[in-house]
N, C-alpha and C positions, 0 to 999 in steps of 0.2 A: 575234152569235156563235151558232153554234150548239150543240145539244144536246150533242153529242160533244166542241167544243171547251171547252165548261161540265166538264165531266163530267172533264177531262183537268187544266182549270185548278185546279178544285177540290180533286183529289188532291195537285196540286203544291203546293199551298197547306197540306194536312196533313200532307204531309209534312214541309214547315219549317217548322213547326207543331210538331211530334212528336219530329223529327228523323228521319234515317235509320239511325242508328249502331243497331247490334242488339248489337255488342262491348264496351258501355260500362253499367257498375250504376248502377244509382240509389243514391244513400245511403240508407240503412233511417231511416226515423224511432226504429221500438222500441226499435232498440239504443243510444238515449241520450236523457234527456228533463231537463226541470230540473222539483227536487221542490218548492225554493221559489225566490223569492217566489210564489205563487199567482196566475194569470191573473184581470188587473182590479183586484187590491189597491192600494192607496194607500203612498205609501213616501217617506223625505225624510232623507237624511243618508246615512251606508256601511250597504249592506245584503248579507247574506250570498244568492250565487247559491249553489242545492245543487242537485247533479246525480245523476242515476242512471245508472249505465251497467252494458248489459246483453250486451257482445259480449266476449269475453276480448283478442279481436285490439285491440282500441281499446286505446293505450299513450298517445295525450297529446289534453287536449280544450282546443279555443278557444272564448273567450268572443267573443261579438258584441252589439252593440247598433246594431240598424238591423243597416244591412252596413259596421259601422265598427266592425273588429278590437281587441278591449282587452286581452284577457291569453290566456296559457297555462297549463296544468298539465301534469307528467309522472306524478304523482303522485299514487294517490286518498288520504284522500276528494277529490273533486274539488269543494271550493269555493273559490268566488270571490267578493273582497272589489269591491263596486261600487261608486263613489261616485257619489248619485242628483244631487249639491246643481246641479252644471252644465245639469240636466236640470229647473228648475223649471219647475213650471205647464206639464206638459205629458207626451204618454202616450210611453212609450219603447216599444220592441220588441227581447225578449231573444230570443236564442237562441245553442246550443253547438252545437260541429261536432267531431264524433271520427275522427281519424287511426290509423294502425297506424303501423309501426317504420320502415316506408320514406315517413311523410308522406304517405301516400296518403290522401286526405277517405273516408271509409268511413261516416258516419254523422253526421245533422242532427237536433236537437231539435225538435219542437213551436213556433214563437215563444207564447212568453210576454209577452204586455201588460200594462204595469202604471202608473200614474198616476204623479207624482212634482206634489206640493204641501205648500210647506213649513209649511203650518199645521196639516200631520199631524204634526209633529216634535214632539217631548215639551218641557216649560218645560225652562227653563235653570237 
């Protein structure tokens, strides 16, 4: 192959890479972030997700863990009740996604990592 065809292949490669679309946003990270649990903490039973949200447009946010959808709110304050127990002995990955009125995704959280080990649980 030569230089030119390098040079040709390479582009095309960044580009489906990157994408081509120029008409399409990215979700803001700022405009929603979860305030707890805190990134790396330890947790074991239902624990409260708290979120912040900082775009007026944002009207209802989704909870995720992994990329496996668990609840909604329409409604601030926007927390969510999570139950860690399904999740023992093992690190989860939170994060919320904020929509406007037409369900359009407009906004991604930070993933949040957090431990789930139930002999961080309090006695009975």
């Amino acid at each position: 192959m030569n230089k030119r065809n390098s040079i040709l292949l390479l582009a095309i490669i960044l580009l489906l890479l990157t994408g081509c679309r120029t008409d399409v946003t990215t979700p803001e990270v700022d405009d929603i972030s979860i305030t707890y649990p805190g990134w790396g903490t330890v947790h074991y039973g239902e624990i409260s997700v708290k979120t912040k949200v900082n775009n007026s447009s944002i009207k209802s946010i989704k909870l995720f863990v992994g990329s496996v959808y668990k609840s909604t709110l329409t409604t601030s304050p926007y927390t969510f009740a999570l139950d860690t127990v399904p999740y023992n002995n093992s690190t989860i990955s939170i994060t919320v996604r904020g929509y406007d009125i037409s369900g359009t995704h407009i906004a991604t959280s930070n993933p949040v990592d957090i431990a789930i080990d139930s002999s961080s649980a309090p006695p009975e």
